[in-house]
Every structure is written in structure tokens, then in C-alpha cells.
PDB file of N, CA, C, O and CB in Angstrom:
ATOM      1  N   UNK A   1     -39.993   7.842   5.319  1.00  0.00           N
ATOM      2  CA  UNK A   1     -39.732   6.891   6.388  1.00  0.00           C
ATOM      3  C   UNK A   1     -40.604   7.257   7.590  1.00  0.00           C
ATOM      4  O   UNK A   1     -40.830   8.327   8.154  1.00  0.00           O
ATOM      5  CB  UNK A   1     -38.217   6.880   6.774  1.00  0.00           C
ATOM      6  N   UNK A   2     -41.015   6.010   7.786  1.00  0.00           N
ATOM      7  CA  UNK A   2     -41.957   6.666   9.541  1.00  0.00           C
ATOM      8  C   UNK A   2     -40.737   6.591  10.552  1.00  0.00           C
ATOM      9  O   UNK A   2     -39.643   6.088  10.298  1.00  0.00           O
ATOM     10  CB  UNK A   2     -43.615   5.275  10.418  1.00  0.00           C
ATOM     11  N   UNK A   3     -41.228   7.346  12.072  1.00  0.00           N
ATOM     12  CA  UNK A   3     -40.702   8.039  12.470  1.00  0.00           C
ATOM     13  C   UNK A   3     -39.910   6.466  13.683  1.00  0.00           C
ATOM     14  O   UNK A   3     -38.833   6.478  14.280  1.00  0.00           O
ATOM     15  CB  UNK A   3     -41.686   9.471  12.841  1.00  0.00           C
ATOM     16  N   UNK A   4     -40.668   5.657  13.655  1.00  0.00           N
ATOM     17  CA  UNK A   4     -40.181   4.467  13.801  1.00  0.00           C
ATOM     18  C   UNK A   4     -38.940   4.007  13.028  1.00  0.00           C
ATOM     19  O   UNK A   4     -37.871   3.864  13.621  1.00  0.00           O
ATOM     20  CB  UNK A   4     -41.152   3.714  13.573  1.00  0.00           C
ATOM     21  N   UNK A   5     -39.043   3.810  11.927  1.00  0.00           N
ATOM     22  CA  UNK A   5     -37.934   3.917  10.785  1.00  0.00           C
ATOM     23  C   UNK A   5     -36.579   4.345  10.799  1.00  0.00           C
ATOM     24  O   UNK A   5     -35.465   3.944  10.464  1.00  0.00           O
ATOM     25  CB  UNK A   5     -38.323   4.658   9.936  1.00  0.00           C
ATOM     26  N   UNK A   6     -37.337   5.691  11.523  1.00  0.00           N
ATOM     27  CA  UNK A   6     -36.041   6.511  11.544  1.00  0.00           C
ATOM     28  C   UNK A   6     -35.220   6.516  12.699  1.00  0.00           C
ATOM     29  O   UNK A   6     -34.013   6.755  12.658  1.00  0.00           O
ATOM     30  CB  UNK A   6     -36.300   7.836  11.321  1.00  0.00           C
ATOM     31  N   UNK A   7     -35.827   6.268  13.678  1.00  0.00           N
ATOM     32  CA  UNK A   7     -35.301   5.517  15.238  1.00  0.00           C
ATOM     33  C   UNK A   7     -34.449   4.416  15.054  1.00  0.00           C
ATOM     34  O   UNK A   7     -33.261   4.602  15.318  1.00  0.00           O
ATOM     35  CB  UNK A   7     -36.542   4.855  16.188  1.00  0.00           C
ATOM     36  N   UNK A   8     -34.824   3.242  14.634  1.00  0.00           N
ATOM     37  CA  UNK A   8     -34.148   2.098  14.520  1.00  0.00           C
ATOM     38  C   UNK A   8     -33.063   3.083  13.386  1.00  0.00           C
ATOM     39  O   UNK A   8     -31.951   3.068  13.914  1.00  0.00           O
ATOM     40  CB  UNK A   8     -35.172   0.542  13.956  1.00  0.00           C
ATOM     41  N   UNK A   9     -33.000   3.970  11.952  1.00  0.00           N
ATOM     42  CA  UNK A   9     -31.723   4.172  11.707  1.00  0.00           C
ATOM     43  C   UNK A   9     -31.076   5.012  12.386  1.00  0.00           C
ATOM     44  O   UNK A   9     -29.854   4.982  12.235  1.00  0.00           O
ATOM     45  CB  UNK A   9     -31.546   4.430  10.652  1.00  0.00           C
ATOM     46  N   UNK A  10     -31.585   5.913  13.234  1.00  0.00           N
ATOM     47  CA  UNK A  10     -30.458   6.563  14.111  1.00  0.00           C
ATOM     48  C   UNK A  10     -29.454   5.530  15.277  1.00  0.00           C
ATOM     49  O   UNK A  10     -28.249   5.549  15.526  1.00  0.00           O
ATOM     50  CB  UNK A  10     -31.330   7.743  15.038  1.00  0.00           C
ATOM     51  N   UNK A  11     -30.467   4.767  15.751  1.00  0.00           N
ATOM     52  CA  UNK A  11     -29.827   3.619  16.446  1.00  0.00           C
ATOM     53  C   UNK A  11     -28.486   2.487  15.925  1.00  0.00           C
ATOM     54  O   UNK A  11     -27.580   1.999  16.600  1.00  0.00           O
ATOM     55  CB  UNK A  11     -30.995   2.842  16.646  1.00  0.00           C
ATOM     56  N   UNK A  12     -28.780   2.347  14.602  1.00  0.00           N
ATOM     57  CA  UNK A  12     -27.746   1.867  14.127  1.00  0.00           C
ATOM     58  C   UNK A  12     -26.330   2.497  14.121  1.00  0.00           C
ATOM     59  O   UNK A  12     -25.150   2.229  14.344  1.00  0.00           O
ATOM     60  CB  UNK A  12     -28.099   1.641  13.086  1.00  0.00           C
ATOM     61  N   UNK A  13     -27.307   3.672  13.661  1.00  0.00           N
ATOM     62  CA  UNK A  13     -25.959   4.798  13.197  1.00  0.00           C
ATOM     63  C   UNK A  13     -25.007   4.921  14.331  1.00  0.00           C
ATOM     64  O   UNK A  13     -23.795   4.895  14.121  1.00  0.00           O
ATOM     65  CB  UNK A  13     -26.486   6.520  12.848  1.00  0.00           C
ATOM     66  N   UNK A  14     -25.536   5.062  15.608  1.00  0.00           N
ATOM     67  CA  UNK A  14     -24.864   5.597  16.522  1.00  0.00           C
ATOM     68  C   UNK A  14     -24.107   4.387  17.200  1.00  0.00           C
ATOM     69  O   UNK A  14     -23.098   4.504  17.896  1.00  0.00           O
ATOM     70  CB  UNK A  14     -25.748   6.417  17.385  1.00  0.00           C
ATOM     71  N   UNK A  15     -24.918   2.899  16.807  1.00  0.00           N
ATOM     72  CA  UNK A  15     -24.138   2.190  17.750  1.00  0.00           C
ATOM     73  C   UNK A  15     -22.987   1.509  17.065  1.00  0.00           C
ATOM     74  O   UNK A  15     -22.204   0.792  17.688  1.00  0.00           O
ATOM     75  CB  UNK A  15     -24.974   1.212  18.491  1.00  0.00           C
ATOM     76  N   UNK A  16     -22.886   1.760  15.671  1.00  0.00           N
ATOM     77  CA  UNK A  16     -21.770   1.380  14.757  1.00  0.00           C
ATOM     78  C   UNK A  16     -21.116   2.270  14.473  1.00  0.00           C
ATOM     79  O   UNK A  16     -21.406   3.464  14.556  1.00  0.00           O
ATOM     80  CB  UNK A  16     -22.027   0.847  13.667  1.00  0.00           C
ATOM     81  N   UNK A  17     -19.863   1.648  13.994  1.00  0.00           N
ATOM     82  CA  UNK A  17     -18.709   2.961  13.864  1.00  0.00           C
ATOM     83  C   UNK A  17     -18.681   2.780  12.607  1.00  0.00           C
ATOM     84  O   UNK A  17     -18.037   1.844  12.135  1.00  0.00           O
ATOM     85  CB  UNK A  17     -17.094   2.962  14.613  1.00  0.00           C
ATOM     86  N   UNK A  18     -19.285   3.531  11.933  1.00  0.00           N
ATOM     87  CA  UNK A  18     -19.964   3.913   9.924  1.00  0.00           C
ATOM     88  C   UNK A  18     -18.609   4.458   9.675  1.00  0.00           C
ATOM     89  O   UNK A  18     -17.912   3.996   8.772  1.00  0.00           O
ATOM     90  CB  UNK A  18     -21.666   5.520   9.435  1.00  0.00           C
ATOM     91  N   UNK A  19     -18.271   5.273  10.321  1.00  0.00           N
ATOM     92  CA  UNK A  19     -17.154   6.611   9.282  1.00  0.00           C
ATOM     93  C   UNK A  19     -15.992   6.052   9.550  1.00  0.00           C
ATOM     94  O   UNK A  19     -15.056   6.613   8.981  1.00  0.00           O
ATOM     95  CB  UNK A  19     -17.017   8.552   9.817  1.00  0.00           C
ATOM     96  N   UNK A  20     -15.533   4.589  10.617  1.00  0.00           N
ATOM     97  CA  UNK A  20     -13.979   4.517  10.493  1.00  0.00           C
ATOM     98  C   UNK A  20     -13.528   3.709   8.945  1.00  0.00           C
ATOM     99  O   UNK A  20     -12.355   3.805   8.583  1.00  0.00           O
ATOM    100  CB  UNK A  20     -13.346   3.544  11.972  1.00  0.00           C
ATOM    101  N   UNK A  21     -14.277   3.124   8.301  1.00  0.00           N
ATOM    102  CA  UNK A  21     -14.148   2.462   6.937  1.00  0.00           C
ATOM    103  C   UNK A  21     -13.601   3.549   6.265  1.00  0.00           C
ATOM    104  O   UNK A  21     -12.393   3.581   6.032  1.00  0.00           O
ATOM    105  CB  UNK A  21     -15.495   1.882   6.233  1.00  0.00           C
ATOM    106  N   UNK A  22     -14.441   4.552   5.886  1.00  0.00           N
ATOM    107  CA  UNK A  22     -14.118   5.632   5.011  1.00  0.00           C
ATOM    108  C   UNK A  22     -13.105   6.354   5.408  1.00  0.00           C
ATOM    109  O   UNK A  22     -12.257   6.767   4.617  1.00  0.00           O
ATOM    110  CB  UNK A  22     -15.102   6.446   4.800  1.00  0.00           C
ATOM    111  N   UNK A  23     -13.077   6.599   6.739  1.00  0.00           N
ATOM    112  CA  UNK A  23     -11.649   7.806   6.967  1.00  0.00           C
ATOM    113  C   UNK A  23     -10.848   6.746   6.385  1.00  0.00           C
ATOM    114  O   UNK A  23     -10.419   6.793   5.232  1.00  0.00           O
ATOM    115  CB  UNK A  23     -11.003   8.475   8.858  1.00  0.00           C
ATOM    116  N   UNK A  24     -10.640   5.738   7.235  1.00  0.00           N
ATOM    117  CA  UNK A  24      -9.289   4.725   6.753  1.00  0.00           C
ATOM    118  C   UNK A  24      -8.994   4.715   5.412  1.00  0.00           C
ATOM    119  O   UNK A  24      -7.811   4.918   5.141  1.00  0.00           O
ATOM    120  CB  UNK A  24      -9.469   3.182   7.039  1.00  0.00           C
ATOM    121  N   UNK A  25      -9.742   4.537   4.515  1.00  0.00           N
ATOM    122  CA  UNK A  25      -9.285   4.435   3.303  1.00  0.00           C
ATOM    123  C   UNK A  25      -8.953   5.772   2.697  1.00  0.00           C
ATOM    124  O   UNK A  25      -7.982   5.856   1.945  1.00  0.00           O
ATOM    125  CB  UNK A  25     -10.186   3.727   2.566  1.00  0.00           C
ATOM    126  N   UNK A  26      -9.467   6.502   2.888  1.00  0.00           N
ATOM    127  CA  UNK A  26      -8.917   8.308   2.867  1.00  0.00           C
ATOM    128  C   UNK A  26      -7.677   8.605   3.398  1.00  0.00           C
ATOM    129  O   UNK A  26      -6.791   9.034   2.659  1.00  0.00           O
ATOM    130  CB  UNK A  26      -9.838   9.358   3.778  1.00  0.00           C
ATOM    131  N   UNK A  27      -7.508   8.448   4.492  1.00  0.00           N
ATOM    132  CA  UNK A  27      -5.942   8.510   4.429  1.00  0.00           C
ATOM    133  C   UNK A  27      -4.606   7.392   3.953  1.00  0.00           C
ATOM    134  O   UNK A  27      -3.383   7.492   3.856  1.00  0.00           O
ATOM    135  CB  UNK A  27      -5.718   8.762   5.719  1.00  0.00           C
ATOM    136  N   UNK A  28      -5.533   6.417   3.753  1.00  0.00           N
ATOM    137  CA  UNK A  28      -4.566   5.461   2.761  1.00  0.00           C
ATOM    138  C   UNK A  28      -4.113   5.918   1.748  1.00  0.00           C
ATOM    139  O   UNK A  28      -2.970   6.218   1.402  1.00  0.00           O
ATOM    140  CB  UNK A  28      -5.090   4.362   2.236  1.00  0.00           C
ATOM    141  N   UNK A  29      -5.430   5.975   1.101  1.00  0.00           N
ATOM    142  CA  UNK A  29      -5.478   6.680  -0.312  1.00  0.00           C
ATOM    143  C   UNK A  29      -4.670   7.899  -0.326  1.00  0.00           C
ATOM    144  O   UNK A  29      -4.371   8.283  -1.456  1.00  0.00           O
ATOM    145  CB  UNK A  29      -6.939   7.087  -0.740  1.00  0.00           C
ATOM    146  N   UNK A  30      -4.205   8.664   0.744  1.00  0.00           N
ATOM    147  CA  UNK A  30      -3.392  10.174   0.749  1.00  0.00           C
ATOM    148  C   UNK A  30      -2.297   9.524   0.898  1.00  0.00           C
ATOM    149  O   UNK A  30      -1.454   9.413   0.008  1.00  0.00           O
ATOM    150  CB  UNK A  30      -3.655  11.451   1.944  1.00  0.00           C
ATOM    151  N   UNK A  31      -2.209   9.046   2.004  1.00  0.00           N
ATOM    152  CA  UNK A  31      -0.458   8.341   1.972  1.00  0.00           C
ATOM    153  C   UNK A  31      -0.258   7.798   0.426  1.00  0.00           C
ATOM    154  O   UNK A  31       0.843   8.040  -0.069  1.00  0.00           O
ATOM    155  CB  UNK A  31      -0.197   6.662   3.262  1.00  0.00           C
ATOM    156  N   UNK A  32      -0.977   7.265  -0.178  1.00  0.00           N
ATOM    157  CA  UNK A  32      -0.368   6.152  -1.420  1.00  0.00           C
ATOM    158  C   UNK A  32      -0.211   7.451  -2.333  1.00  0.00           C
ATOM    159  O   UNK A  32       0.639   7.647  -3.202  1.00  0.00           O
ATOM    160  CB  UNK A  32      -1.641   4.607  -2.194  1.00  0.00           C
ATOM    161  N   UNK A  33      -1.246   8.291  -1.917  1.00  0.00           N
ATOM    162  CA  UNK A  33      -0.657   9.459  -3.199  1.00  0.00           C
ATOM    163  C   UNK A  33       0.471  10.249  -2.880  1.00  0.00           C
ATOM    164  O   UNK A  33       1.186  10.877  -3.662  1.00  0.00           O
ATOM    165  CB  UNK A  33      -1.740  10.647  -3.603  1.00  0.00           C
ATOM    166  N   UNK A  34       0.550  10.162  -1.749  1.00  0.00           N
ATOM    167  CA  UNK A  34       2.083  11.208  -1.848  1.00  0.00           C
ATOM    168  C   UNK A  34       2.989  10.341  -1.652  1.00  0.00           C
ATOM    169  O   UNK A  34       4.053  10.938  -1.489  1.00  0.00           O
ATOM    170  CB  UNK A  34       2.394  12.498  -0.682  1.00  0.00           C
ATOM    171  N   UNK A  35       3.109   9.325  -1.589  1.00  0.00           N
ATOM    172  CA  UNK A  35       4.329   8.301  -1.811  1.00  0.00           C
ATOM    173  C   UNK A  35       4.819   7.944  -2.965  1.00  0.00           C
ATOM    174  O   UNK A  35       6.041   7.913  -3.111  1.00  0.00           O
ATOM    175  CB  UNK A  35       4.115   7.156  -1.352  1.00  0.00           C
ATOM    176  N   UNK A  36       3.653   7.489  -4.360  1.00  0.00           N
ATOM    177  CA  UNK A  36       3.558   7.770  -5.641  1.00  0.00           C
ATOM    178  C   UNK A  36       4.484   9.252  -6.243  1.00  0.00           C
ATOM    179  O   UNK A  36       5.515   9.281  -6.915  1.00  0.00           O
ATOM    180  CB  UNK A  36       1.997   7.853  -5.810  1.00  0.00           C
ATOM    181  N   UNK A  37       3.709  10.309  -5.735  1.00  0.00           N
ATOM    182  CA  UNK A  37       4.601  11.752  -6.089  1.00  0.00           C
ATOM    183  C   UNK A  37       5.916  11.945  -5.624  1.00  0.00           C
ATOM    184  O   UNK A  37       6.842  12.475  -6.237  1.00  0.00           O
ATOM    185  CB  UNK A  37       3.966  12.980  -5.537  1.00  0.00           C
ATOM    186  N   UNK A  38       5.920  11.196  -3.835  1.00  0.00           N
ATOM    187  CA  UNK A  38       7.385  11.217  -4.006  1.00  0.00           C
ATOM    188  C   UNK A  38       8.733  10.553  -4.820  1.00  0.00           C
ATOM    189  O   UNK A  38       9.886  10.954  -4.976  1.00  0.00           O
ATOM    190  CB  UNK A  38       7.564  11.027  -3.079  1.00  0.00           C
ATOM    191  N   UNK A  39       7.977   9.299  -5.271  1.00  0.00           N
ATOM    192  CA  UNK A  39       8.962   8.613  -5.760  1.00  0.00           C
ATOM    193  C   UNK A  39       8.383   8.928  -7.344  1.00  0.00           C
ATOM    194  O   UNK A  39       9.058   8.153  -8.021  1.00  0.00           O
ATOM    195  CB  UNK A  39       9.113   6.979  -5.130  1.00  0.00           C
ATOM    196  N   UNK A  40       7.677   9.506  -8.074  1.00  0.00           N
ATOM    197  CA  UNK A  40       8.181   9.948  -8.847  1.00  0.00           C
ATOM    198  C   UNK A  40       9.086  11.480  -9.084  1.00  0.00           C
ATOM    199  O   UNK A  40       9.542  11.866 -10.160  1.00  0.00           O
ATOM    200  CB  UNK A  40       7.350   9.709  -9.374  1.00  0.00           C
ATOM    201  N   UNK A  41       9.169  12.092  -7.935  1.00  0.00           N
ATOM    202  CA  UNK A  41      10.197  13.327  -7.922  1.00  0.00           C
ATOM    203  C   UNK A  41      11.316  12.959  -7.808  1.00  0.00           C
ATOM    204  O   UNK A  41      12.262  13.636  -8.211  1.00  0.00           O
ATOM    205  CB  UNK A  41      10.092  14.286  -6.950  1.00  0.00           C
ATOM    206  N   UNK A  42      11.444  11.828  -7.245  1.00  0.00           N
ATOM    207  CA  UNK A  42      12.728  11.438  -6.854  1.00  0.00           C
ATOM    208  C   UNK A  42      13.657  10.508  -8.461  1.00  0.00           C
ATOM    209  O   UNK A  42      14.797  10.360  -8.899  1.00  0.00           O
ATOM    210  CB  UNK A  42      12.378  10.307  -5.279  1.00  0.00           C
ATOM    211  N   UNK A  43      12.117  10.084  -8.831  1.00  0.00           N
ATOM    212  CA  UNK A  43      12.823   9.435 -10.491  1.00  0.00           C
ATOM    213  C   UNK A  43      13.250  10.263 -11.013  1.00  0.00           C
ATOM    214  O   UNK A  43      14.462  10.334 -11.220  1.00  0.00           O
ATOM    215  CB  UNK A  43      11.994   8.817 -11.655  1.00  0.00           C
ATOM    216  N   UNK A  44      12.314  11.259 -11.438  1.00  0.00           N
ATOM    217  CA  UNK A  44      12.668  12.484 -12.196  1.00  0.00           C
ATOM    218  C   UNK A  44      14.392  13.260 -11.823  1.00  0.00           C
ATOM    219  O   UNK A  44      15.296  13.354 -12.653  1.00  0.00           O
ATOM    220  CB  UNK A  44      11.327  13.600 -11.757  1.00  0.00           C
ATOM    221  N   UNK A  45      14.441  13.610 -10.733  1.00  0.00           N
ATOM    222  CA  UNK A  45      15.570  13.991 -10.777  1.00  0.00           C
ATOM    223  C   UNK A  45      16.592  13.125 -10.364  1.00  0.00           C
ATOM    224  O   UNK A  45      17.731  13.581 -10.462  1.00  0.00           O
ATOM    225  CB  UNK A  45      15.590  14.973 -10.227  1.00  0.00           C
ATOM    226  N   UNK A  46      16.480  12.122  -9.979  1.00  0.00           N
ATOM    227  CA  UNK A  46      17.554  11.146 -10.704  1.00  0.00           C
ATOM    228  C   UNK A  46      17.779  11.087 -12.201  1.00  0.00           C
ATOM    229  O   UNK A  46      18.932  10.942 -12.608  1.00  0.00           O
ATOM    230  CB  UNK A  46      17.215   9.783 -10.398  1.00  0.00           C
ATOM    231  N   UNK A  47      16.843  11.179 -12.992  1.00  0.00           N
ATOM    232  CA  UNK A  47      16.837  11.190 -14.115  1.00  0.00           C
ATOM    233  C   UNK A  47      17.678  12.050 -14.837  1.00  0.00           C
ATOM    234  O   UNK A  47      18.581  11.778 -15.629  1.00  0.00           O
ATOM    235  CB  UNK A  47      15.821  11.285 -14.355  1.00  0.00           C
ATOM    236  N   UNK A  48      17.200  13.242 -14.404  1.00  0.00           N
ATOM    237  CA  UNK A  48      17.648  14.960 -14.716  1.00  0.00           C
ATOM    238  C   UNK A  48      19.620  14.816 -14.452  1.00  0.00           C
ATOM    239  O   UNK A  48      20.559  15.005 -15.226  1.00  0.00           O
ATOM    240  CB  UNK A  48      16.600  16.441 -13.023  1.00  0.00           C
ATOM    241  N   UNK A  49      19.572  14.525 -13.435  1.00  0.00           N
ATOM    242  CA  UNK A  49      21.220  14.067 -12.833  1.00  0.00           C
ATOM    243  C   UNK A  49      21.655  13.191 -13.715  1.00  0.00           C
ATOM    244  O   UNK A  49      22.355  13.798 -14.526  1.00  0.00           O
ATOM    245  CB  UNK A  49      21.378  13.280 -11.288  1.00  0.00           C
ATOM    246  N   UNK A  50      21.584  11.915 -14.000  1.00  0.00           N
ATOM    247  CA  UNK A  50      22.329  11.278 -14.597  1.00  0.00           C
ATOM    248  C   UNK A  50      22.309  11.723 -15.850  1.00  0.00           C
ATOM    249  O   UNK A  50      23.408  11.570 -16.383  1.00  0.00           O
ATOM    250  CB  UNK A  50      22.143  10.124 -14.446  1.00  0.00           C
ATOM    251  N   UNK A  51      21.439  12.256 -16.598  1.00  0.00           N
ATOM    252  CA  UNK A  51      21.533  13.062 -17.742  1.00  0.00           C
ATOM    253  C   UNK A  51      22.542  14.241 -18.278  1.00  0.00           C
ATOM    254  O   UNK A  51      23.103  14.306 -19.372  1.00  0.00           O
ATOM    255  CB  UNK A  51      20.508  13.525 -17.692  1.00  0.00           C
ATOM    256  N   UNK A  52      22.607  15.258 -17.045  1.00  0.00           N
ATOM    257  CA  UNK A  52      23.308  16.458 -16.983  1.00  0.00           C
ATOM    258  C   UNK A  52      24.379  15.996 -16.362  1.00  0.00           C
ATOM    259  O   UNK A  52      24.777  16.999 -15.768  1.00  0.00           O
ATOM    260  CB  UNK A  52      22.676  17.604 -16.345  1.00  0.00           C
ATOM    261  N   UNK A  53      25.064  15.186 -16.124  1.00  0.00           N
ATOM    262  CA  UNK A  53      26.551  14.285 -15.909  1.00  0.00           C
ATOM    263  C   UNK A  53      27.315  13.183 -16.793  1.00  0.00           C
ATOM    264  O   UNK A  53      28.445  12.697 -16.757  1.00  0.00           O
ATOM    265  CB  UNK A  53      26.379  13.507 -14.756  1.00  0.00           C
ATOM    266  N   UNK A  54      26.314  13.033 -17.508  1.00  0.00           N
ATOM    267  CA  UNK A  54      26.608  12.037 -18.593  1.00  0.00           C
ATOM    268  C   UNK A  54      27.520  13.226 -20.056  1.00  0.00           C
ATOM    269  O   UNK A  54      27.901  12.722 -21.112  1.00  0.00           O
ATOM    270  CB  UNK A  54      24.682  11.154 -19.151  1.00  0.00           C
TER     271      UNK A  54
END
């Protein structure tokens, strides 16, 4: 890239907000996974319970 090139992409870079797309979906993606794990811990030992009471 000429050094022109690379001006206009630093310029972009800086005047757009690039990384809030990606964080956002990164911590989506973490919340949905530990919401997933919680409610399957929570199946599971519901499970385990109604089993060992039955």
C-alpha cells in the first residue's frame, strides 16, 4: 500500500467505531452461553430430583 493508502486507512479507522460490532456480539455471544449452561444445570438437576424422589 502507498503511504497515501495508508492515510486514508488510518483515517477511516479512527473516525469509525470498527470494534463496537465485534465487542457487541462477544458479549452477546457470552451472555447466550452462560444462560444456555445455566438452564441446562438447572434441567439437569431438576432432573436428578425428580428422579431420586420418585
Amino acid at each position: 500500500m502507498s503511504k497515501k493508502d495508508l492515510v486514508e486507512r488510518a483515517k477511516q479507522i479512527t473516525d469509525g467505531d470498527w470494534a463496537s460490532g465485534a465487542v457487541g456480539r462477544a458479549v452477546h455471544d457470552a451472555q447466550a452461553a452462560a444462560m444456555a449452561a445455566t438452564m441446562a444445570a438447572v434441567s439437569a438437576a431438576t432432573a436428578a430430583s425428580t428422579v431420586a424422589s420418585s
